[in-house]
TIZA-102474 format. One record per residue: residue in one letter; residue number from 1; x, y, z of N, C-alpha, C in turn. Coordinates in steps of 0.05 Angstrom, whole numbers, plus 32768, in hexadecimal, padded with zeros to 4 digits. Last residue first. Layout:
REC  type  seq   npx   npy   npz  capx  capy  capz   cpx   cpy   cpz
REC     A  NUM     X     Y     Z     X     Y     Z     X     Y     Z
...
//
This chain:
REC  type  seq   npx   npy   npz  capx  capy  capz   cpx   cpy   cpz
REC     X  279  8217  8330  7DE3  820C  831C  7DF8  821D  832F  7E0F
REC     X  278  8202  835D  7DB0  820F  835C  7DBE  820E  8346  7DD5
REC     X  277  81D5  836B  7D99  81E0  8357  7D92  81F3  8351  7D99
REC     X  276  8195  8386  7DBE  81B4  8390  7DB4  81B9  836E  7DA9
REC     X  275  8156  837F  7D91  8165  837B  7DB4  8184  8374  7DAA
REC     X  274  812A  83A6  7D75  813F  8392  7D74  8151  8395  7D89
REC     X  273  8101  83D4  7D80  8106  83C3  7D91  811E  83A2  7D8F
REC     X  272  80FC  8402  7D61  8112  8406  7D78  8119  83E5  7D8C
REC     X  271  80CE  83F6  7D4C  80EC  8403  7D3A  8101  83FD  7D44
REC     X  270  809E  83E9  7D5D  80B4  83D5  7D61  80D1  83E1  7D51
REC     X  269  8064  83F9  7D7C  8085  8403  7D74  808F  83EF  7D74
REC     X  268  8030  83DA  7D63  804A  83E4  7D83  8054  83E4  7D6D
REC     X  267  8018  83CE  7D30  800E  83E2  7D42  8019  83EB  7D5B
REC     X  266  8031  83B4  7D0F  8043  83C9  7D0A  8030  83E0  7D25
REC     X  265  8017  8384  7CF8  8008  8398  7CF6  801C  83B8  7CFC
REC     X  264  8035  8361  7D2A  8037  8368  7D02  8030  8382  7CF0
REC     X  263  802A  8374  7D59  804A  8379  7D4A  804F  8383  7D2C
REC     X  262  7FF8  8369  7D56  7FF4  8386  7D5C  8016  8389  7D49
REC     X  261  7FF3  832D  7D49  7FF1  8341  7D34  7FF3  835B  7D42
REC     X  260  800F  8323  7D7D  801C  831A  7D62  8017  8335  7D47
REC     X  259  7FE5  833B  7DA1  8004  8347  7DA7  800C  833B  7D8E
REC     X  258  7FBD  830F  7D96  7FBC  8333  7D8D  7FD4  833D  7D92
REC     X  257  7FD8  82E3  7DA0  7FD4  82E5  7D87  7FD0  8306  7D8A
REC     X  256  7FD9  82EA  7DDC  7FF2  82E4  7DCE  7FED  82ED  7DB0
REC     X  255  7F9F  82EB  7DE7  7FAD  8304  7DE7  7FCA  8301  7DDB
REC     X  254  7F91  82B9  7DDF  7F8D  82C3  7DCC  7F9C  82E5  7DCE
REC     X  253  7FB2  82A3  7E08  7FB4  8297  7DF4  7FAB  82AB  7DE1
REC     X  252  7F94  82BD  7E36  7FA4  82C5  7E32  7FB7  82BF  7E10
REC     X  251  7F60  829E  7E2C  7F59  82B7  7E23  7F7A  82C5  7E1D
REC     X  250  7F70  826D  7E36  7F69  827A  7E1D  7F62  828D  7E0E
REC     X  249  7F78  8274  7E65  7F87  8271  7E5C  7F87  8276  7E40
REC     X  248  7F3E  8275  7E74  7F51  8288  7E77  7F61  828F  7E64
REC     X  247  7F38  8246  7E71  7F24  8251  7E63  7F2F  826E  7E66
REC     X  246  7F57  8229  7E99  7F51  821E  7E84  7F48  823D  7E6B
REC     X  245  7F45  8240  7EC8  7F57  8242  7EBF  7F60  8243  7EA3
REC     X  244  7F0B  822A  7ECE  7F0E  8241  7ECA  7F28  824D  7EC0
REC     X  243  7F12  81E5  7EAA  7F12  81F9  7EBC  7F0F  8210  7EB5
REC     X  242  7EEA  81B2  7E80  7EF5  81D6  7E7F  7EF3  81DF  7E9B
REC     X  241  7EBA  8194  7E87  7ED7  8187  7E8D  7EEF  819F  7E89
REC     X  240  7E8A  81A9  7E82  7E86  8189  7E88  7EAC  817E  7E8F
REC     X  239  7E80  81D6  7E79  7E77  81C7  7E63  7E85  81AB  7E68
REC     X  238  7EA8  81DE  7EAC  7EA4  81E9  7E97  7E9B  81DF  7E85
REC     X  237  7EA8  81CE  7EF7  7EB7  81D3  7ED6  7EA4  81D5  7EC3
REC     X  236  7EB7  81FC  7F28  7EB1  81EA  7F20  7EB9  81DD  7EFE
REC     X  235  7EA0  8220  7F50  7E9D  822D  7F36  7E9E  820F  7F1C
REC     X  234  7EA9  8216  7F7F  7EA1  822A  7F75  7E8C  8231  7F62
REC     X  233  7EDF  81F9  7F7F  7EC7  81ED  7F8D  7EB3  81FA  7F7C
REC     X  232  7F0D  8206  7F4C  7EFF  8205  7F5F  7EE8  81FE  7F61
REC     X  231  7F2A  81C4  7F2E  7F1D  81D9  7F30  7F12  81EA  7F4B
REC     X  230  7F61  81A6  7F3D  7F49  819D  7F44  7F3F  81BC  7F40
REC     X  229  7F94  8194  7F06  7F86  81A6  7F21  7F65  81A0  7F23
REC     X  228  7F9A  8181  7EE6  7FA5  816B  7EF6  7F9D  8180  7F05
REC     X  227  7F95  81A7  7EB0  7F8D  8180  7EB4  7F8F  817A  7EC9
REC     X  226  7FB5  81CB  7EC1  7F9B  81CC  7ECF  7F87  81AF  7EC6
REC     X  225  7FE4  81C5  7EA1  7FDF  81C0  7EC0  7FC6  81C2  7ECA
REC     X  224  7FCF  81D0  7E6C  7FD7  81B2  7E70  7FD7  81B6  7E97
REC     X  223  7FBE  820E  7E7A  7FA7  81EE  7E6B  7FB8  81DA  7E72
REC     X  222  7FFE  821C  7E82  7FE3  821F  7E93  7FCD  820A  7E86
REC     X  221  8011  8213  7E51  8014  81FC  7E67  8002  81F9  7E7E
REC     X  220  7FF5  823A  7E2D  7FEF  8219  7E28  7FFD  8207  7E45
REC     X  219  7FFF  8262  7E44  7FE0  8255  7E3D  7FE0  8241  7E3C
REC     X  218  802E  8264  7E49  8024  825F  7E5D  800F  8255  7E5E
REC     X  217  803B  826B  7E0F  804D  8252  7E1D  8034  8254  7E33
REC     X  216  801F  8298  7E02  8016  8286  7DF7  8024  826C  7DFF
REC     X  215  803C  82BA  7E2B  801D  82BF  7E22  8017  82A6  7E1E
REC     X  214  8073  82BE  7E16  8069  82BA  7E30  804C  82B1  7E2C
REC     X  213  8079  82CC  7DE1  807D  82AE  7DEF  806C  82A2  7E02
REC     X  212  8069  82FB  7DE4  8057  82F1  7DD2  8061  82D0  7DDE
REC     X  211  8092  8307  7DFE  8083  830D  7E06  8067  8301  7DFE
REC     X  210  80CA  82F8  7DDE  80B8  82F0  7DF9  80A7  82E8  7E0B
REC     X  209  80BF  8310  7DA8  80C5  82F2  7DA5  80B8  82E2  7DCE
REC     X  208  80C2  8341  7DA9  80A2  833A  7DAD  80A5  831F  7DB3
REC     X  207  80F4  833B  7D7D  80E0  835C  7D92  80C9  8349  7D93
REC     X  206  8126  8311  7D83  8110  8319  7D74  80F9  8329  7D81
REC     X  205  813C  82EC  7D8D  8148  8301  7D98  8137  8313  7D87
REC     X  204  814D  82B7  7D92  8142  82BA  7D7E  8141  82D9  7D7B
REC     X  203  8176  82A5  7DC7  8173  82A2  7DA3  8160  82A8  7D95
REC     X  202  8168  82C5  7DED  8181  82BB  7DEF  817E  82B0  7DCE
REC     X  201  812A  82B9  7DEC  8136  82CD  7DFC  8156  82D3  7DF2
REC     X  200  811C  828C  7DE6  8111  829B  7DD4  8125  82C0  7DDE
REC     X  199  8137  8273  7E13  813E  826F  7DFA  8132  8285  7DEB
REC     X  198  8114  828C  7E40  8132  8284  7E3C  813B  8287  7E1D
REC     X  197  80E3  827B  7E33  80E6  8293  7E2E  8105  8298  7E31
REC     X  196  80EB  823F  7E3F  80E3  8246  7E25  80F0  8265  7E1C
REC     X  195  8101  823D  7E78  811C  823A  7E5E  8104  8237  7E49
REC     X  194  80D2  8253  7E8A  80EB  8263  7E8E  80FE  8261  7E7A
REC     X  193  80AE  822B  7E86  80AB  8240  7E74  80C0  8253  7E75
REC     X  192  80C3  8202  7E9C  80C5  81F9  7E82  80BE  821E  7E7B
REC     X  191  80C2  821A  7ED7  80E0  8210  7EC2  80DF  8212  7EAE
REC     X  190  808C  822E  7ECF  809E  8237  7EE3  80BA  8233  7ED7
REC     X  189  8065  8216  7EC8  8066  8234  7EC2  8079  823F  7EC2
REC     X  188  8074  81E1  7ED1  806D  81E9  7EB4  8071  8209  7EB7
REC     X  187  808B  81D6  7F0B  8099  81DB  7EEF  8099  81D8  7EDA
REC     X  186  805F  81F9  7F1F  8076  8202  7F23  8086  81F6  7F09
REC     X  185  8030  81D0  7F0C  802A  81EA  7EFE  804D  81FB  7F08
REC     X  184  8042  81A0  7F29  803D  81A2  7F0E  8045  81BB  7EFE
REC     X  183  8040  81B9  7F61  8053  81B7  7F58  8059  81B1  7F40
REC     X  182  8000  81C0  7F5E  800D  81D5  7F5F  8028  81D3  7F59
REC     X  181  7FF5  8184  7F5D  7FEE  8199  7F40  8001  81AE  7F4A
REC     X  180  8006  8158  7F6A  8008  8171  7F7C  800C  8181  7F66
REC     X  179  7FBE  812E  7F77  7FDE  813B  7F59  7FE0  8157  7F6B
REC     X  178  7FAC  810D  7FAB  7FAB  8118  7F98  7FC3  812D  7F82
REC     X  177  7F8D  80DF  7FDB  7FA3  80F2  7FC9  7FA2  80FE  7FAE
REC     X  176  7F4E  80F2  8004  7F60  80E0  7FE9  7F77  80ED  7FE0
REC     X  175  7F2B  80DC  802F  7F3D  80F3  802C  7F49  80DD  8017
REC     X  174  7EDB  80CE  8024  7EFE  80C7  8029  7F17  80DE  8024
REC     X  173  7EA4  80CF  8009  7EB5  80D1  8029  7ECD  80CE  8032
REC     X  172  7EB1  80D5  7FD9  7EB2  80BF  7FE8  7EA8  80B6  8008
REC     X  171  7EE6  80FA  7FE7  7EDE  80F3  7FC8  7ECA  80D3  7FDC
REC     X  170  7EE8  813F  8002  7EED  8126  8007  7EDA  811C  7FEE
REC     X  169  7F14  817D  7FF5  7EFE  8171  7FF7  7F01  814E  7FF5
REC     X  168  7F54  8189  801C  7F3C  8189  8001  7F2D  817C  8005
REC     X  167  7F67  818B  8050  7F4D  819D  8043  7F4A  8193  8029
REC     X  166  7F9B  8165  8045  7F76  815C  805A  7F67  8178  8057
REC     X  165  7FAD  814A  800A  7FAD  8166  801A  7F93  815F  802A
REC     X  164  7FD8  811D  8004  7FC4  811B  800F  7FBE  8139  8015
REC     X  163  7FFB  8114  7FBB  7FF4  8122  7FE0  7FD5  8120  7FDF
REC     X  162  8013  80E7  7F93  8000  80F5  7F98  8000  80FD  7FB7
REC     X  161  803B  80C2  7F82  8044  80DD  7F87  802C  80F0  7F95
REC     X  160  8026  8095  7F6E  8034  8094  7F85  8040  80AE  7F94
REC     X  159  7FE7  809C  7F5A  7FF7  8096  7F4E  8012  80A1  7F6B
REC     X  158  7FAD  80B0  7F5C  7FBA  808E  7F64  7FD0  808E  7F63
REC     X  157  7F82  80E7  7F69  7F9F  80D1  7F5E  7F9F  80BE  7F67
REC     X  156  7F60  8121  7F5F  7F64  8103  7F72  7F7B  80F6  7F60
REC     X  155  7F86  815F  7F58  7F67  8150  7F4F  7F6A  8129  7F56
REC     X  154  7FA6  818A  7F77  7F9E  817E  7F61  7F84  8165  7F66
REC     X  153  7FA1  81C8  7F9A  7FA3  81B3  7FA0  7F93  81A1  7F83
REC     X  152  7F99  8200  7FB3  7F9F  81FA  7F93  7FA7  81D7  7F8C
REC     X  151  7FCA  81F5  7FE7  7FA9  8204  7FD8  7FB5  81FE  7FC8
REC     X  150  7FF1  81F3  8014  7FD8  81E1  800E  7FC6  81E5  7FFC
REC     X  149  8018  8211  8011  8000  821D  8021  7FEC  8207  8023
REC     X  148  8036  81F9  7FEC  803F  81F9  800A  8022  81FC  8020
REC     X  147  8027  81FF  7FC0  8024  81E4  7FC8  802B  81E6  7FEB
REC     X  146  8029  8235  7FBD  800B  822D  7FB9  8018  820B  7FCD
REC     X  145  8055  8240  7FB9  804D  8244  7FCA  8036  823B  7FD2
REC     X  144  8060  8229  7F86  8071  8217  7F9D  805D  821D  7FB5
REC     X  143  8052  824E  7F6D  804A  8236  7F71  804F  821E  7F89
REC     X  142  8077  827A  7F75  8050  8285  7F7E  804B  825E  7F81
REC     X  141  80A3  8260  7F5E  80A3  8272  7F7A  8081  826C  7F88
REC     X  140  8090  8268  7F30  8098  825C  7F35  8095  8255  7F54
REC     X  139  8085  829E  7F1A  806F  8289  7F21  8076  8277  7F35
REC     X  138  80BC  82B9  7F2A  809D  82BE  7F40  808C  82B1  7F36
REC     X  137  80CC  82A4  7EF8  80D5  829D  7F0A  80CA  82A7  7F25
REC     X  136  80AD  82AF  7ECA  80A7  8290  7ED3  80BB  8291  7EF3
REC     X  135  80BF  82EA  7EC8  80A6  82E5  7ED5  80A3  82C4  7EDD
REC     X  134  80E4  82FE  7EA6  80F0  82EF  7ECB  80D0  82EB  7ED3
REC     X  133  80D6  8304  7E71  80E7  82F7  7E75  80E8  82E1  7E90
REC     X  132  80B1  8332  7E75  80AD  831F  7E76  80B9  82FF  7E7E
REC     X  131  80DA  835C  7E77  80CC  8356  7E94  80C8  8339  7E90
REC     X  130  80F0  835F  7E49  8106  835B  7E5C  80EA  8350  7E76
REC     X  129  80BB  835D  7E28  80D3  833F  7E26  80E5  8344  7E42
REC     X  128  80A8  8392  7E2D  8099  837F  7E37  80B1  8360  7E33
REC     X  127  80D5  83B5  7E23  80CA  83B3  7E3E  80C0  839B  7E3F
REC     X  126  80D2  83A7  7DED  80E5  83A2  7DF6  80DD  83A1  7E17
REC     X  125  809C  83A7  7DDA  80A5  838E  7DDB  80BD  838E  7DEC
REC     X  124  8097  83E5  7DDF  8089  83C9  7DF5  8092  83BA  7DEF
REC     X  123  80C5  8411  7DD8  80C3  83FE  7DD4  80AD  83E4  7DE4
REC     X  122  80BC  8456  7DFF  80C2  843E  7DFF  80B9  8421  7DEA
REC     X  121  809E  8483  7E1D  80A1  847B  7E03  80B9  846E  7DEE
REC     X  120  8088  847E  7E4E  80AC  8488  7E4B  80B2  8484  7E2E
REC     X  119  8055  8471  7E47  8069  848B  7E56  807B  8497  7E49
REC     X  118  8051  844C  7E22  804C  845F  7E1D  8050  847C  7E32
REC     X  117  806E  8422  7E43  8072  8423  7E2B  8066  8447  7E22
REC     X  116  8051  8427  7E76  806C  842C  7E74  8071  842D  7E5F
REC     X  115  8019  8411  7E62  8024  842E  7E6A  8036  8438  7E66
REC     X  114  802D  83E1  7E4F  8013  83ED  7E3F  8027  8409  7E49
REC     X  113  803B  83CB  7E88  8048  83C9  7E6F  804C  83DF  7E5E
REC     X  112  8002  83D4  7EA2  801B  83D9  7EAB  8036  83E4  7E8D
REC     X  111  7FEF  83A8  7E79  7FE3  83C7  7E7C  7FFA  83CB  7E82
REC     X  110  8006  8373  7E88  8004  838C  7E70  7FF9  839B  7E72
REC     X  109  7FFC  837A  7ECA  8013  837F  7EB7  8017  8383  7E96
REC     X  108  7FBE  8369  7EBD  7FCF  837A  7EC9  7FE4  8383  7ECC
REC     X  107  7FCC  8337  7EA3  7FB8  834A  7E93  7FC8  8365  7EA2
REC     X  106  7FDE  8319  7ECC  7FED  831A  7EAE  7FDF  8332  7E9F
REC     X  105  7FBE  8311  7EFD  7FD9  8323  7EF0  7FE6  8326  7EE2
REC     X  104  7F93  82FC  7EDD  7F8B  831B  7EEB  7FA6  8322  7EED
REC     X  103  7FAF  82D1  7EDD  7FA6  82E1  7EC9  7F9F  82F7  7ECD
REC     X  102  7FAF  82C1  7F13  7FD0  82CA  7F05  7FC9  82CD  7EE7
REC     X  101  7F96  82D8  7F46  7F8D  82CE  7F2F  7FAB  82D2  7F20
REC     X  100  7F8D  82D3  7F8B  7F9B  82E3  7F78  7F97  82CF  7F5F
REC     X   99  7F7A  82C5  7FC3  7F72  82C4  7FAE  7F85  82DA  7FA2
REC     X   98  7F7D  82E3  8018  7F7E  82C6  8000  7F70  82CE  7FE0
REC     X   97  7F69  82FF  8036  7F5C  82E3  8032  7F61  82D5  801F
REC     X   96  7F8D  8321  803C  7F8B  8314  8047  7F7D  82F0  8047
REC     X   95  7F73  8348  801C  7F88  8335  800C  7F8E  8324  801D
REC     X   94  7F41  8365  8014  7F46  8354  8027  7F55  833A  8014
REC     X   93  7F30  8389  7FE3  7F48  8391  7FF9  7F4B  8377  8014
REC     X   92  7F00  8369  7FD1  7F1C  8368  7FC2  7F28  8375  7FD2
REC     X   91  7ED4  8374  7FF5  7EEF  8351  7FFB  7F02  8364  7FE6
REC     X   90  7EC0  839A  7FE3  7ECD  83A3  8008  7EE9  838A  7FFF
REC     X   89  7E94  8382  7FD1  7EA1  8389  7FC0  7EC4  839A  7FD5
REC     X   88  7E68  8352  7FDB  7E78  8361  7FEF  7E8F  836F  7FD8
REC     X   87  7E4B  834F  7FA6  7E45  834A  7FCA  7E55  835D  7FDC
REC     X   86  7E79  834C  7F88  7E65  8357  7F86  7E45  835D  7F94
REC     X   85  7E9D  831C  7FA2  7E99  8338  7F9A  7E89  8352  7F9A
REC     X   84  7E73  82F7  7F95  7E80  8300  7FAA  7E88  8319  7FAE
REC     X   83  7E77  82F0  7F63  7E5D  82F8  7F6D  7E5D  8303  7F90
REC     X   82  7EA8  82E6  7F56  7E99  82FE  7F4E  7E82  8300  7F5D
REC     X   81  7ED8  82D6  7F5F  7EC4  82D0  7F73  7EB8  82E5  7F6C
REC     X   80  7EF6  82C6  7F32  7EEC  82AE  7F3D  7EDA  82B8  7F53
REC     X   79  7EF7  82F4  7F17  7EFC  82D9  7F06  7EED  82CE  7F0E
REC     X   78  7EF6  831F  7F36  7EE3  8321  7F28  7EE2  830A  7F11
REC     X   77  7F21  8312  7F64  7F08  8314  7F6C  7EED  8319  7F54
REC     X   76  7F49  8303  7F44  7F3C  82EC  7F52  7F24  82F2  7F4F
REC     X   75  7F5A  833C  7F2B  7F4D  831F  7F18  7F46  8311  7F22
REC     X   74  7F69  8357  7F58  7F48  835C  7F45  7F46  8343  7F31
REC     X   73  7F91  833C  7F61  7F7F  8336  7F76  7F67  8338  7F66
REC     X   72  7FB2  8341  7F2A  7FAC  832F  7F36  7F96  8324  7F50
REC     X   71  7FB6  8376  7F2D  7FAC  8369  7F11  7FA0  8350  7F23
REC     X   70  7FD0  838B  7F61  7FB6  838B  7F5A  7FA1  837F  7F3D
REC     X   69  8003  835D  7F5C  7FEA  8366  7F71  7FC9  8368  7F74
REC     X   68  8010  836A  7F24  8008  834F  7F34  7FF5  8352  7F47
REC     X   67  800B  83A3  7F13  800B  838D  7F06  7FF6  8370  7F14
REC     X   66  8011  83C5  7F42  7FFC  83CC  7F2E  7FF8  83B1  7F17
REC     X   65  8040  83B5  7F63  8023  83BA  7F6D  8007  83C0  7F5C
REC     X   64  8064  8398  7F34  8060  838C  7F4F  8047  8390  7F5C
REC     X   63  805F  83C6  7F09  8056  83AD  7F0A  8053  8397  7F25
REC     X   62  8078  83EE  7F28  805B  83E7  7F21  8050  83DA  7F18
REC     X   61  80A6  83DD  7F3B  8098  83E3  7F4F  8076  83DB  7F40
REC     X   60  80BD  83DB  7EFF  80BC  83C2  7F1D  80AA  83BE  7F2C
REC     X   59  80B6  8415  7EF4  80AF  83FA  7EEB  80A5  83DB  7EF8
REC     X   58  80DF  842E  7F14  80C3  8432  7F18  80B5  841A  7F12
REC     X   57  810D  8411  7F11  8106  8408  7F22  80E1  840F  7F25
REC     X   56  810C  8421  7ED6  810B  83FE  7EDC  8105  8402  7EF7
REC     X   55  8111  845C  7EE1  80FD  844C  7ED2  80F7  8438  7ED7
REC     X   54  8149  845A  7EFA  8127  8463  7F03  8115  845D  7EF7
REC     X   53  8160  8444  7ED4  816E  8439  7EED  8150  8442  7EFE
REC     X   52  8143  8453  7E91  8159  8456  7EAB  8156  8447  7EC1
REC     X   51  8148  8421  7E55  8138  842D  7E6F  814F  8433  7E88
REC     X   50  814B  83F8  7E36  8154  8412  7E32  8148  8421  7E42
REC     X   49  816C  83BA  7E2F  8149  83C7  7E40  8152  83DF  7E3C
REC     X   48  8190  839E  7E1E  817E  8395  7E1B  8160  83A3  7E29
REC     X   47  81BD  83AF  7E3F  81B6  83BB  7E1E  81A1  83B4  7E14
REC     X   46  81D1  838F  7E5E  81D7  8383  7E47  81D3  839B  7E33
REC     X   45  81B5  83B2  7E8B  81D8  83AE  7E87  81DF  83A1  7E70
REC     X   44  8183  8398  7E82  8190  83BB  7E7E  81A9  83BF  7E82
REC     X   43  8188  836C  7E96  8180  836E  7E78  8186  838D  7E74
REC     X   42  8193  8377  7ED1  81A7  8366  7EC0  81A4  8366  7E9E
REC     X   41  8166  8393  7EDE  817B  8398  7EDC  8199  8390  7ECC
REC     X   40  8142  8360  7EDD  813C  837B  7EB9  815C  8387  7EC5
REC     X   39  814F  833A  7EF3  8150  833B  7EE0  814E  8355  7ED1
REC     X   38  814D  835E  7F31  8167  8350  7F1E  8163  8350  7F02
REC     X   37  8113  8366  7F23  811B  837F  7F29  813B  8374  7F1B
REC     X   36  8103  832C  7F22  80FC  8342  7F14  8109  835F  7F0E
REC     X   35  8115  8320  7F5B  8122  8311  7F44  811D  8326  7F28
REC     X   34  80EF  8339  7F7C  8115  833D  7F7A  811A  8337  7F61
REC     X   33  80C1  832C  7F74  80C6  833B  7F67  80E7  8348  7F66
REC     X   32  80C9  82E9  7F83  80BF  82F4  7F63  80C6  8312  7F5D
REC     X   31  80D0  82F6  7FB1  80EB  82F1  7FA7  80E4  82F6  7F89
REC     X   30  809A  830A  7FC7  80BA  831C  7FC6  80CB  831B  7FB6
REC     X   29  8079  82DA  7FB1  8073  82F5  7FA8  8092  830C  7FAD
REC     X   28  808F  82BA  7FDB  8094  82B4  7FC0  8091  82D0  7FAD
REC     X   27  807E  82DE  8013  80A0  82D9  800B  80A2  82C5  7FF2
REC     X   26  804B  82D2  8008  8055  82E8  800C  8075  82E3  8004
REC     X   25  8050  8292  8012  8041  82A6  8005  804E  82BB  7FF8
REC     X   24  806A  828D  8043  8077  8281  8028  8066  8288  800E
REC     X   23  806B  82C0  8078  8056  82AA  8068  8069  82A8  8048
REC     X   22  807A  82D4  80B2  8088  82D6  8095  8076  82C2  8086
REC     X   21  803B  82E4  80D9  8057  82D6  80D1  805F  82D1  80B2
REC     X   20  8005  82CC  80F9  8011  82DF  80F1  802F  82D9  80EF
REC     X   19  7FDB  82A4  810F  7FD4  82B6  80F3  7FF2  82C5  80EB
REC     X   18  8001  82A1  814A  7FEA  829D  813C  7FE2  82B1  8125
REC     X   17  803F  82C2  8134  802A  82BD  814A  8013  82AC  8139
REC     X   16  806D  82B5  8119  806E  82C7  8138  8058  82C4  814B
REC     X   15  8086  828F  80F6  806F  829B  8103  8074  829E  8121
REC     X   14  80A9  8287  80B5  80AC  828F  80D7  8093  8295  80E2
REC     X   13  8084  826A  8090  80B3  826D  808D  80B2  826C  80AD
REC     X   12  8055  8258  808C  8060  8273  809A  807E  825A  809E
REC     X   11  8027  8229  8081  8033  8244  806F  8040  8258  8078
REC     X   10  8040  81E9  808A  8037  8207  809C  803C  821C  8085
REC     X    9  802D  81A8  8077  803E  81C4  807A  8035  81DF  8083
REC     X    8  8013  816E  8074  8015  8182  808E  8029  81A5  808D
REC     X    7  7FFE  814D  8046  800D  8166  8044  7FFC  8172  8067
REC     X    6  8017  8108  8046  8007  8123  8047  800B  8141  8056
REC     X    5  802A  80DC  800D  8038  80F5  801F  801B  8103  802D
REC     X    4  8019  80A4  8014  8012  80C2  800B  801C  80CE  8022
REC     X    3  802C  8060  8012  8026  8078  8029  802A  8090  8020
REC     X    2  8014  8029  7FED  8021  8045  7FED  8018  8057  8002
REC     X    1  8011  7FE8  8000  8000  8000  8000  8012  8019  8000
//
């Protein structure tokens, strides 16, 4: 008989007190945006970002609170708990409770993007590839976290790797194991899309080659990891076997294609955006 790991882990690095303490949460969200801030630094020392030392950091910043944060909380609360919401419309400032949508922060950082491009009148592909670039590496991070915290938890299993999480729902009346989807989705979103945008990054070197990567790599691994996620309770599935994720993703999928033809079409600037040839 196989003995399932089960997941007893604490979501707090350090806790000081009941409820309160460094949370592996919170400290994935940090190192995502350290790493962010490194990366474009390190791409602006190549020549590869044409932006001052104040700009990138403005940048940073607003993508961190105007991107993720808030792209991301307002995407939970009007993705997945709309009606909630719209009840209590007060919850979207109660971050406390948990939910962030990582389409609500993809959307929210292009805008972000969107702006900075037209501030500082700037190249978007080029902005948008250097950011894009370090983003699998705060998925990454965000996933792990998920598996730590217990949430986001995959869909029943047999197979010898599967966790026992004791909040998810019971199949049966029974606590069952199940796919630690969340570590799935770490290294689909997370590795495999890092050394995609890697490469597209490093050889093909092409204005948009990234960004337009990003989009349409994630769509598609996002759909393959959410095979193995248990939808939410909620909401449930979709014409009988479609997550909400799922159905997302497609929307992001199709935003890849409007960034293709906006390039072709000559509608962003791209005069400026061939990336130095210099390594």
């Amino acid at each position: 008989m196989i003995a399932y790991f089960v997941h007893h882990l604490s979501p707090f690095l350090i806790q000081f007190s009941a409820g309160f303490g460094i949370r592996y949460y919170g400290l994935a969200y940090a190192l995502g945006f350290v790493f962010l801030w490194l990366g474009m630094r390190w791409q602006r020392k190549r020549g590869w970002l044409e932006l001052s030392v104040r700009q990138l950091d403005d940048l940073v910043f607003w993508i961190a609170l105007g991107g993720v944060m808030i792209g991301g909380r307002l995407g939970y609360c009007l993705l997945y708990d709309f009606f909630h919401t719209l009840k209590e419309p007060w919850s979207v400032f109660e971050i406390w409770r948990g939910g962030m949508s990582s389409h609500g922060g993809i959307l929210g950082v292009l805008i972000v993007l969107f702006w900075a491009s037209w501030k500082w009148k700037k190249p978007f592909f080029q902005i948008a590839d250097a950011a894009v670039w370090c983003a699998p590496i705060g998925i990454f991070f965000g996933r792990v976290a998920n598996f730590i915290n217990g949430e986001l938890w995959g869909r029943p299993t047999t197979l010898p790797w599967g966790v026992v999480f004791p909040d998810a729902p019971l199949v049966d009346g029974q606590v069952v194991p199940r796919h630690p989807s969340q570590l799935y989705e770490a290294l689909l979103e997370g590795v495999v899309l890092f050394g995609i945008l890697t490469y597209l990054r490093f050889r093909k070197r092409t204005a948009g080659a990234v960004s337009i990567g990003f989009l349409f790599s994630y769509s598609l691994l996002r759909i393959i990891g959410e095979c193995f996620r248990e939808p939410d309770l909620h909401i449930g599935y979709y014409f009988g076997f479609a997550t909400q994720g799922q159905l997302l993703s497609l929307f992001t999928l199709l935003l890849a294609f409007v960034l293709l033809y906006m390039k072709k079409r000559g509608i962003l600037k791209t005069s400026k955006e061939s990336i130095a040839a210099n390594h």
